[in-house]
RODO-2510 file (C-alpha; in nm, 4 decimals, decimal comma):
residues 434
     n   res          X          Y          Z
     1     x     0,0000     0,0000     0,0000
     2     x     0,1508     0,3819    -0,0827
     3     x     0,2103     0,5819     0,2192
     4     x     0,0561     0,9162     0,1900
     5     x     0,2944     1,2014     0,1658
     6     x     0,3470     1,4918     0,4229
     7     x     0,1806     1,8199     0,3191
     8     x     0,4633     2,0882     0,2070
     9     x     0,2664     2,3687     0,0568
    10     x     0,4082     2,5852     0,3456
    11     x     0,4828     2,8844     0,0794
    12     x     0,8972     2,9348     0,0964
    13     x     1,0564     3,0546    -0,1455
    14     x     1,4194     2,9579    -0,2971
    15     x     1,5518     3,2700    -0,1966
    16     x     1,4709     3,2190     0,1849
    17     x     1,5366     2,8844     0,1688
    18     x     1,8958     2,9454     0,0709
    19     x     1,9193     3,2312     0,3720
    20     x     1,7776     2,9588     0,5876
    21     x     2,0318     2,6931     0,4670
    22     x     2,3221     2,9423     0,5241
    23     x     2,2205     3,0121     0,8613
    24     x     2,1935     2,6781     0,9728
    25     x     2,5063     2,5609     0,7950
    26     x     2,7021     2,8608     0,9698
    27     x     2,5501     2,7459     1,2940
    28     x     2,6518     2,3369     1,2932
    29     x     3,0194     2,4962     1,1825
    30     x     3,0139     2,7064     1,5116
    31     x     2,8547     2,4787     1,7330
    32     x     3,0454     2,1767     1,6042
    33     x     3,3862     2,2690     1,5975
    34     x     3,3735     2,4806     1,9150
    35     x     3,1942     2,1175     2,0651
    36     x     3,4779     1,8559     1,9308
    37     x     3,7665     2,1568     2,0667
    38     x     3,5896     2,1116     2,4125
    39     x     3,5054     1,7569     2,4180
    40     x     3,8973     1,7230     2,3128
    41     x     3,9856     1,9513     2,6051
    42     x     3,7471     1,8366     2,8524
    43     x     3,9264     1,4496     2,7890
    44     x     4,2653     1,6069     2,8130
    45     x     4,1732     1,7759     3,1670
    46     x     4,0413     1,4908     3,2773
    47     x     4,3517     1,2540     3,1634
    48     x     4,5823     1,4951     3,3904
    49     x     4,4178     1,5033     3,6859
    50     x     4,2475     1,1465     3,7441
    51     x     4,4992     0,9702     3,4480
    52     x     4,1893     0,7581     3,4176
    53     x     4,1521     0,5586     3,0729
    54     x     3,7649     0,6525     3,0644
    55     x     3,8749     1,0408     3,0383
    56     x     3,7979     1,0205     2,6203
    57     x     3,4871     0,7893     2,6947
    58     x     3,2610     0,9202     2,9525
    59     x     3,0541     1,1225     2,7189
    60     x     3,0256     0,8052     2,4897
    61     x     2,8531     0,6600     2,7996
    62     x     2,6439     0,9601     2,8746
    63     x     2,4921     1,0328     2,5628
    64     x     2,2977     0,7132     2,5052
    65     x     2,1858     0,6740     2,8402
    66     x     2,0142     0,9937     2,8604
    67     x     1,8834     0,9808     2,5052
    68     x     1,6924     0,6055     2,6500
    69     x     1,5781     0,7693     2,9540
    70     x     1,4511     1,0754     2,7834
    71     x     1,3092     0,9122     2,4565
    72     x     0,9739     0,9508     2,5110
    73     x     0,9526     1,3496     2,6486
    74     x     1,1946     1,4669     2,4201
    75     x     1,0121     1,2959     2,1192
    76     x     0,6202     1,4141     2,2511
    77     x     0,8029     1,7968     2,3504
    78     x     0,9356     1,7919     1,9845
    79     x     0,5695     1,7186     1,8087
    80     x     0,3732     1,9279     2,0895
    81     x     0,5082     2,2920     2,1059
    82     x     0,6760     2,5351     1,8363
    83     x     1,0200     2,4576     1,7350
    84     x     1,1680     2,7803     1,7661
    85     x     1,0489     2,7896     2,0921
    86     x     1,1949     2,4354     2,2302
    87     x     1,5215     2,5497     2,0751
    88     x     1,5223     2,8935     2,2675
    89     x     1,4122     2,7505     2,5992
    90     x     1,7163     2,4624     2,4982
    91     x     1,9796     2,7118     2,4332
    92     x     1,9396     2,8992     2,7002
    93     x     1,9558     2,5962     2,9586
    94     x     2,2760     2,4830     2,7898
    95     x     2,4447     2,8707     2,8160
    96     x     2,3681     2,8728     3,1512
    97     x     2,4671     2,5251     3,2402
    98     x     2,7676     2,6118     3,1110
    99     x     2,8010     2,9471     3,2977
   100     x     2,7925     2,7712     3,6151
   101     x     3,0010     2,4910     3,4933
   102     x     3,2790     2,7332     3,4081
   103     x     3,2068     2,8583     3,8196
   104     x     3,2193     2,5384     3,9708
   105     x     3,5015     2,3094     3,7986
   106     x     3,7720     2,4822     3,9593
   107     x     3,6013     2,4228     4,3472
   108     x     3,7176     2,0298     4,2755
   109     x     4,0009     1,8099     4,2437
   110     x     4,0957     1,4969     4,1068
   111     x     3,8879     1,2269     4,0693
   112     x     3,6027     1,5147     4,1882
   113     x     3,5837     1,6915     3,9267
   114     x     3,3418     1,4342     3,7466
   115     x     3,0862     1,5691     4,0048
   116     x     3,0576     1,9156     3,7939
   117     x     3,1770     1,7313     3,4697
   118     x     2,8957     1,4297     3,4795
   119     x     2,5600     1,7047     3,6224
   120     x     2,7066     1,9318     3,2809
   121     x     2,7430     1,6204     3,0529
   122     x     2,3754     1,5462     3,1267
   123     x     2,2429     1,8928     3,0645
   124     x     2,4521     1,8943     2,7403
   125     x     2,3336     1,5583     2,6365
   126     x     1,9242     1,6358     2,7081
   127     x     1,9872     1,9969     2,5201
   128     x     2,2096     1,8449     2,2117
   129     x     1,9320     1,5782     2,1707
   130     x     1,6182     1,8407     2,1861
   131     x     1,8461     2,0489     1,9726
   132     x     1,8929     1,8080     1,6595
   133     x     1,6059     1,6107     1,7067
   134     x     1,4265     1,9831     1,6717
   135     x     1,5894     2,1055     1,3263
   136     x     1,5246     1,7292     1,2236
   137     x     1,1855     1,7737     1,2718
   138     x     1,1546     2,1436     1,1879
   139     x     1,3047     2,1731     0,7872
   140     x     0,9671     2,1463     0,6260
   141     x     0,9476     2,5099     0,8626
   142     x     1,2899     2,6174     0,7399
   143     x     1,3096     2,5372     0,3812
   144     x     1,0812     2,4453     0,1100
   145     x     1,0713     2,0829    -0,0476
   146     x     1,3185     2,1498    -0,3755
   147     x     1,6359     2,2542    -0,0896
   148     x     1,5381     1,9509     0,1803
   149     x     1,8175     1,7945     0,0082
   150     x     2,0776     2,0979     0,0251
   151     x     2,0010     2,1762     0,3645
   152     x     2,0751     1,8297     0,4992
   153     x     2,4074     1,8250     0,2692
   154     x     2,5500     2,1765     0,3286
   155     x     2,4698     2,1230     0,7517
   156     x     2,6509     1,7901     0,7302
   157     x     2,9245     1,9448     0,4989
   158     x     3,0190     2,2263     0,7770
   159     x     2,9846     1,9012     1,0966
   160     x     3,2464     1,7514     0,8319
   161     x     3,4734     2,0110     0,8220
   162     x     3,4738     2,1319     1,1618
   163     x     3,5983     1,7442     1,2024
   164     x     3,8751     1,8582     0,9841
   165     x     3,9986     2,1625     1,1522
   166     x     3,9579     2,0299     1,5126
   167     x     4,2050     1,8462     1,6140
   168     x     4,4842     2,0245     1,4977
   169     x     4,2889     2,3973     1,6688
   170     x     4,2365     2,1937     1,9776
   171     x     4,5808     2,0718     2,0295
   172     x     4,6630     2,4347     1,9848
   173     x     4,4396     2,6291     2,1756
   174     x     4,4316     2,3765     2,5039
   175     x     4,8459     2,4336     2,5035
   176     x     4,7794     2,8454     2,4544
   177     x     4,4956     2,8774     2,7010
   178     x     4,4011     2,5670     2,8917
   179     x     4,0597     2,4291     2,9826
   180     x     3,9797     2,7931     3,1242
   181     x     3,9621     2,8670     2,8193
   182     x     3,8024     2,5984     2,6030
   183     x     3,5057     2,6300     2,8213
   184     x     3,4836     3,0213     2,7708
   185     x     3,4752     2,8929     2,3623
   186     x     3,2288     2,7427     2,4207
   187     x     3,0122     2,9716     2,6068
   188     x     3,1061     3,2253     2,3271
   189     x     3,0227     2,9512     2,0260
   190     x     2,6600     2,8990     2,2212
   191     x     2,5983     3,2112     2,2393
   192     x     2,6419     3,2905     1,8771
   193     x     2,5036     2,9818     1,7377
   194     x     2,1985     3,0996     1,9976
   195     x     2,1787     3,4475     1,7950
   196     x     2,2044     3,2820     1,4457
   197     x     1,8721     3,0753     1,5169
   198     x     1,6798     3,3470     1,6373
   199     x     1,7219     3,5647     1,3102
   200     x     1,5676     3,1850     1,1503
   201     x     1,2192     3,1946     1,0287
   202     x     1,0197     2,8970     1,1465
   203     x     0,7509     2,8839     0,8602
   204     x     0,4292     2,7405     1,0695
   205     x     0,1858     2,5587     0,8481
   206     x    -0,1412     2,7647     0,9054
   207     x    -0,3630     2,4458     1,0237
   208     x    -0,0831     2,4927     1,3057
   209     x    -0,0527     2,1632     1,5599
   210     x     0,0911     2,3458     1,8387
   211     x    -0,2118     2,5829     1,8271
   212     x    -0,3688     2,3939     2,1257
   213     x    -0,0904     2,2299     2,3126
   214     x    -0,0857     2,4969     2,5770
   215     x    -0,4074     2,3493     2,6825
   216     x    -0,3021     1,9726     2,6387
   217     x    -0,3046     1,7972     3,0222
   218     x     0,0577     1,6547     3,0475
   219     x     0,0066     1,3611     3,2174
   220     x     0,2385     1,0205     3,2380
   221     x    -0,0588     0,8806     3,0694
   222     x    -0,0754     1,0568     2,7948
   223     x     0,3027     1,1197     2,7447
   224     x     0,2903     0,7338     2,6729
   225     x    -0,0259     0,7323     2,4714
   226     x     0,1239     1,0095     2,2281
   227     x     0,4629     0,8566     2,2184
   228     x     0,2919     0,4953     2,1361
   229     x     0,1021     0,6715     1,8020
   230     x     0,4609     0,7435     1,7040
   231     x     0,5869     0,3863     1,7351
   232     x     0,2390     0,2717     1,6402
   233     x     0,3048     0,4928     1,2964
   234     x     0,6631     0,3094     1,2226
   235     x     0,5644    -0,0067     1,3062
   236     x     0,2767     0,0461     1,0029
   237     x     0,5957     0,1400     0,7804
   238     x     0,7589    -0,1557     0,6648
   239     x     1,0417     0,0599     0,5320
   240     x     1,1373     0,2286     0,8546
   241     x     1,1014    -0,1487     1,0074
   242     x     1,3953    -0,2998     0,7845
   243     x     1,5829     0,0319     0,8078
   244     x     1,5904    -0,0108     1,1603
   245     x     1,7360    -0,3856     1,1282
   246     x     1,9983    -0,2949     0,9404
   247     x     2,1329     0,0112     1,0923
   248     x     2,0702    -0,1210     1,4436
   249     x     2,3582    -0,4076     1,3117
   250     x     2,5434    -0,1580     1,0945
   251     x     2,6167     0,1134     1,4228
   252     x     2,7253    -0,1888     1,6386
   253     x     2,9131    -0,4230     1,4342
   254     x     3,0901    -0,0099     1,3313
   255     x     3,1717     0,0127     1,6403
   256     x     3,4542    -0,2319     1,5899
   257     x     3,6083     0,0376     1,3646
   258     x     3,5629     0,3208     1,5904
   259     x     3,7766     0,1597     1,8962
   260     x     3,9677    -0,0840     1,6856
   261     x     4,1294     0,1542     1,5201
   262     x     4,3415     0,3341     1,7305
   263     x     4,4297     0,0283     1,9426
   264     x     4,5142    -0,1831     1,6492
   265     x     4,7711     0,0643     1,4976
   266     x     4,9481     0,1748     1,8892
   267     x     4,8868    -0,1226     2,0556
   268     x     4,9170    -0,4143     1,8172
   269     x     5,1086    -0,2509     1,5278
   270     x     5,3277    -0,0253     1,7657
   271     x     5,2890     0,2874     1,4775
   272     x     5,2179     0,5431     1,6897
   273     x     4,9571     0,8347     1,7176
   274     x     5,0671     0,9578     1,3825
   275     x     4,8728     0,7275     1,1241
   276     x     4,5341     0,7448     1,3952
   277     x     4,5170     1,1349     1,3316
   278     x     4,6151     1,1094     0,9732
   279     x     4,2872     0,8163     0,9337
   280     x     4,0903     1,0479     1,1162
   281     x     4,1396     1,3283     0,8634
   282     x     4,1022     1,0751     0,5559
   283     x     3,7402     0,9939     0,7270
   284     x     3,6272     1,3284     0,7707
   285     x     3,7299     1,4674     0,4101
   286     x     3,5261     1,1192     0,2977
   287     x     3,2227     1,2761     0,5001
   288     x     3,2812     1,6357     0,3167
   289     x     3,3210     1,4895    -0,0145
   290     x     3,0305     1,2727     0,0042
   291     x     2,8128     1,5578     0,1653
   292     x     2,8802     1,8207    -0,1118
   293     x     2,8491     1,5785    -0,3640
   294     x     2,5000     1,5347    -0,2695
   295     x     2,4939     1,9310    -0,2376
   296     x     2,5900     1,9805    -0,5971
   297     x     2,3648     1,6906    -0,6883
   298     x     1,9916     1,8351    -0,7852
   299     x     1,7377     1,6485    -0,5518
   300     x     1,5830     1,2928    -0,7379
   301     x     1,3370     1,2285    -0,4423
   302     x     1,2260     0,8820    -0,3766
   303     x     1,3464     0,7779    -0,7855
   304     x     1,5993     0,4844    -0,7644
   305     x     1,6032     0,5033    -0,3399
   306     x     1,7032     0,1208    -0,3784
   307     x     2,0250     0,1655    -0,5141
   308     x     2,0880     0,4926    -0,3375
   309     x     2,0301     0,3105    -0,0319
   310     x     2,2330    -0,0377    -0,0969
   311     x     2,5060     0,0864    -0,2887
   312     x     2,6567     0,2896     0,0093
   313     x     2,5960    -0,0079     0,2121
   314     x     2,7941    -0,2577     0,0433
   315     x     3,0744     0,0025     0,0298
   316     x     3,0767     0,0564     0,3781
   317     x     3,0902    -0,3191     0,4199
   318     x     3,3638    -0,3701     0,1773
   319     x     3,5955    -0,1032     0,3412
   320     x     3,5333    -0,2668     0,6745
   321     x     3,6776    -0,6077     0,5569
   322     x     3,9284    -0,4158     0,3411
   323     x     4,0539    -0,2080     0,6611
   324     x     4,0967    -0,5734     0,8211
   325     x     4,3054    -0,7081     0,5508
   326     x     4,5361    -0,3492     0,5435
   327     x     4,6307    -0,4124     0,8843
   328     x     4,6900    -0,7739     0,8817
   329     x     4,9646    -0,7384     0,6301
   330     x     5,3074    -0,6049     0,7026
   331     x     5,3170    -0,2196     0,6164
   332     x     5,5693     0,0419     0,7035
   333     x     5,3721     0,3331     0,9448
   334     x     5,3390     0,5742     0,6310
   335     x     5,1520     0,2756     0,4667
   336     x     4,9151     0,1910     0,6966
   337     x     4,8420     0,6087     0,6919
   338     x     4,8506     0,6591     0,3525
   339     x     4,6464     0,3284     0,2239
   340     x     4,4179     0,3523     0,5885
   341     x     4,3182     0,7287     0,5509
   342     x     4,1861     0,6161     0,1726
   343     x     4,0053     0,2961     0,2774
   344     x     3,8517     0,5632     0,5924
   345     x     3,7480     0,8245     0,2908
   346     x     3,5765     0,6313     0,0836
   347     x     3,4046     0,4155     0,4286
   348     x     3,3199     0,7734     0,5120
   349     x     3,1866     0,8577     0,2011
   350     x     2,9310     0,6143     0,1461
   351     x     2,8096     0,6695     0,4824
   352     x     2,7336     0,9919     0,4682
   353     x     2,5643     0,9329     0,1363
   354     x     2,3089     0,6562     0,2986
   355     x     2,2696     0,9164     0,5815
   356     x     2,1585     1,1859     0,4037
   357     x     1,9855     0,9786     0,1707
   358     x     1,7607     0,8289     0,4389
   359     x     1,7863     1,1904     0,6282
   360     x     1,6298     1,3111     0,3298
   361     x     1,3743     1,0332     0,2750
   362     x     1,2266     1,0599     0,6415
   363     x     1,1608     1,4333     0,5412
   364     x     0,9202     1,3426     0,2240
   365     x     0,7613     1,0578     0,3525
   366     x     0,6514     1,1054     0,7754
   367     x     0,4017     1,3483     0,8754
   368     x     0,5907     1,6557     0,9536
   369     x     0,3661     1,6408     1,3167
   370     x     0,5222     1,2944     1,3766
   371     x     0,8445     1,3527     1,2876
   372     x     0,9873     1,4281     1,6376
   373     x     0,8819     1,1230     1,7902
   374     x     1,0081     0,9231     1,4992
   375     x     1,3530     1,1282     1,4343
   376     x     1,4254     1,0982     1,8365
   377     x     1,3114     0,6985     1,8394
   378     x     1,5116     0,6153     1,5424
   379     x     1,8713     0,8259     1,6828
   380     x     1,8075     0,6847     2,0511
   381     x     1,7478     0,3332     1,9119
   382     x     2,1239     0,3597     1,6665
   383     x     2,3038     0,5380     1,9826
   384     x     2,1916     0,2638     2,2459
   385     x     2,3441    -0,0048     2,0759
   386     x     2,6588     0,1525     2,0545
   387     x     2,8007     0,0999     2,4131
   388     x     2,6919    -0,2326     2,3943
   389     x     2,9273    -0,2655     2,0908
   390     x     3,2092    -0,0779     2,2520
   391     x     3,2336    -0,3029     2,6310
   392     x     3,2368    -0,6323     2,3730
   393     x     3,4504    -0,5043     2,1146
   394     x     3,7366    -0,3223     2,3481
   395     x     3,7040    -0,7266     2,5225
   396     x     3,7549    -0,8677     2,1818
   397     x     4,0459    -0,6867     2,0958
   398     x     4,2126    -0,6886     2,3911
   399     x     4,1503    -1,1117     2,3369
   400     x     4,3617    -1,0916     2,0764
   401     x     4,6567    -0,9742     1,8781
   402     x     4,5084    -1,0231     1,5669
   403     x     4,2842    -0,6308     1,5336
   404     x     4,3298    -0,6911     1,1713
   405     x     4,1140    -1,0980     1,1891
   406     x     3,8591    -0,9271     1,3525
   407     x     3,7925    -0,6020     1,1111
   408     x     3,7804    -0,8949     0,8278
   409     x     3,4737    -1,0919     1,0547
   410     x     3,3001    -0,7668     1,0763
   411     x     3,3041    -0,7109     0,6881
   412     x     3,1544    -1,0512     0,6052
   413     x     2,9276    -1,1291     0,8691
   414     x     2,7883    -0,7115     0,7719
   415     x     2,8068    -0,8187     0,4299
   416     x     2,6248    -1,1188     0,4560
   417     x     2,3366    -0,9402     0,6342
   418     x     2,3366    -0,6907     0,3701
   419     x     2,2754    -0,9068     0,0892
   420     x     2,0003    -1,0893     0,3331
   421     x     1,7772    -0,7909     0,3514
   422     x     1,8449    -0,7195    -0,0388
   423     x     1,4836    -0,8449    -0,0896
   424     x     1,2658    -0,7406     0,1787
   425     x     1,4002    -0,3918     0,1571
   426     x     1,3298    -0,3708    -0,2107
   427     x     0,9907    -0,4637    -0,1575
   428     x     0,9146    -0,2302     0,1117
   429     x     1,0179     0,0589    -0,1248
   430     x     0,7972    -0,0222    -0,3702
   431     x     0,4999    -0,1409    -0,1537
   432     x     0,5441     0,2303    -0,0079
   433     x     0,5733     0,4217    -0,3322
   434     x     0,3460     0,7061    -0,3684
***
């Protein structure tokens, strides 16, 4: 059966669509880079005063706890009240979490200091989930149908190259001005990413659904009973159902890259910290390459989704096993950088191609007032997976002295799901086609 299509006639025109997409592409690049210099700093702080191995990870164990445990207010919140308006109240929680962050870090010491650092890491996580979940959910507002594409490509591009630029800025500025002064950044970057949305016109449709939700009892009750329409919506989508399978397999079995990585090529290999940071840059100029590709590329909707869909997949599968093979033979340091930070690209690539692509897809196809609860369901379900992935994997690897065996297992078992779901996701595309 075809799925009925969102309403767009919200009347925006090309011209304010392409302010729109500047603005928000200017505000990721802010926000971003100013969030990997402090997340960098923040590890680097922590590493010299508690010289605890979970310094790097603690936000990678924040982050998908709170997004569980706030799945279904942050999804009804989303669909219930303007967007411009959860963003505002959002922002301004996070500047002043920060302000009093910034007060309080110095009052501790040592192994302390994750008192403040933990109580922040929670606000941040609750406000950077309302925040993305909120533009997810709000483009139809922001742009009009012809530039959903752009918008998602162009915001990506400047995540991607704020990836580029931040390492080698963060390295600097924490040696010029200390964690003092990372967290001032970042106060600074808030603030100005704050400013840039509120110039942003939120384009209401007139038969408005926020119009009554200041009258709306909030009650556990009903929290639940909205939230359930959402999942009661995806589980009538069959596409969104064998999207979910695969990614749910994709992000953990991934997470073998993420932490292999590094520990393969300084533990196992013995090559240093050189060829990690030059793998890291091959992966993000992948991600920029594949993002403005799709920026230059004029929007084909829903027309061969199939291939646009698969094709990245089996790439990213193929570059997994590929990475595994790279670093089971014997390479000099400069060739495991040179021939890893090209295998990363093109992984990178095709991933940010299939996200974008389904991005993009969610847009045209889910009821713009369902789209929070579906956006935040979907992120929370591909993020809780992940530390799962990470306690096995880092168990795995340290198992073994073979990093390189276990990349290879990851490719075929991920390939062999792939080509598994081959069928049922080409039928739910065209059982779903308009």
């Amino acid at each position: 059966m075809a799925i009925k299509q969102p309403d767009l006639t919200i009347n925006i025109s090309n011209h304010q669509s392409s302010l729109q997409i500047f603005k928000a592409a200017a505000s990721n690049f802010i926000s971003s880079l100013s969030g990997k210099m402090f997340t960098f700093g923040l590890g680097l702080m922590l590493l010299d005063e508690t010289h605890s191995a979970i310094s790097f990870g603690i936000n990678m164990i924040i982050s998908p706890i709170v997004g569980l445990l706030c799945l279904v207010p942050i999804g009804n919140l989303i669909d219930t009240y303007p967007h411009k308006t959860i963003l505002t109240g959002s922002l301004t929680a996070r500047t002043l979490a920060l302000i009093l962050f910034a007060a309080s870090i110095n009052l501790f010491t040592a192994t302390a200091k994750l008192i403040p650092i933990v109580l922040f890491l929670i606000i941040d996580a609750i406000s950077t989930n309302v925040n993305d979940t909120c533009y997810s959910a709000a483009t139809h507002e922001l742009v009009n149908a012809h530039n959903i594409q752009r918008l998602s490509s162009l915001t990506q591009s400047a995540i991607s190259l704020s990836s580029i630029l931040s390492p080698a800025l963060g390295v600097g500025l924490y040696s010029l001005v200390g964690f003092s002064g990372f967290v001032i950044l970042e106060i600074v970057a808030t603030l100005a990413s704050f400013g840039i949305m509120l110039t942003m016109k939120f384009h209401y449709h007139a038969t408005n659904q926020f119009a009554n939700s200041q009258h709306a009892p909030v009650t556990s009750h009903s929290q639940f009973a909205k939230f359930h329409s959402g999942l009661n919506y995806m589980r009538s989508r069959t596409m969104i159902k064998i999207t979910i399978l695969l990614s749910v397999i994709l992000n953990f079995l991934y997470t073998a890259v993420t932490i292999g990585i590094p520990y393969i090529l300084k533990d196992q290999l013995h090559t240093g910290n050189g060829p990690i940071g030059v793998l890291e840059t091959g992966s993000a100029i992948g991600m920029l390459l594949g993002s403005l590709l799709l920026t230059l590329l004029p929007p084909t909707g829903q027309k061969r989704l199939f291939l646009k869909l698969i094709i990245p997949v089996l790439i990213l599968d193929s570059q997994i096993l590929l990475l595994g093979v790279l670093f089971m033979t014997s390479q000099s340091p400069t060739g495991y950088a040179l021939l890893g930070s090209f295998i990363m690209g093109i992984l990178a690539f095709a991933l940010v191609i299939l996200n974008i692509t389904f991005q993009v897809y969610l847009q045209q196809t889910v009821p713009t007032k369902l789209l929070g609860r579906v956006v935040a369901t979907l992120t929370t379900v591909n993020s809780s997976i992940m530390p799962i992935g990470t306690l096995m994997f880092t168990l795995i690897f340290q198992s073994t002295t073979h990093g390189g065996l276990v990349l290879i297992i990851n490719g075929i078992l991920l390939l062999g799901y792939t080509l598994l779901l081959l069928w049922p996701l080409n039928q739910a595309i065209h059982s779903e086609q308009p």
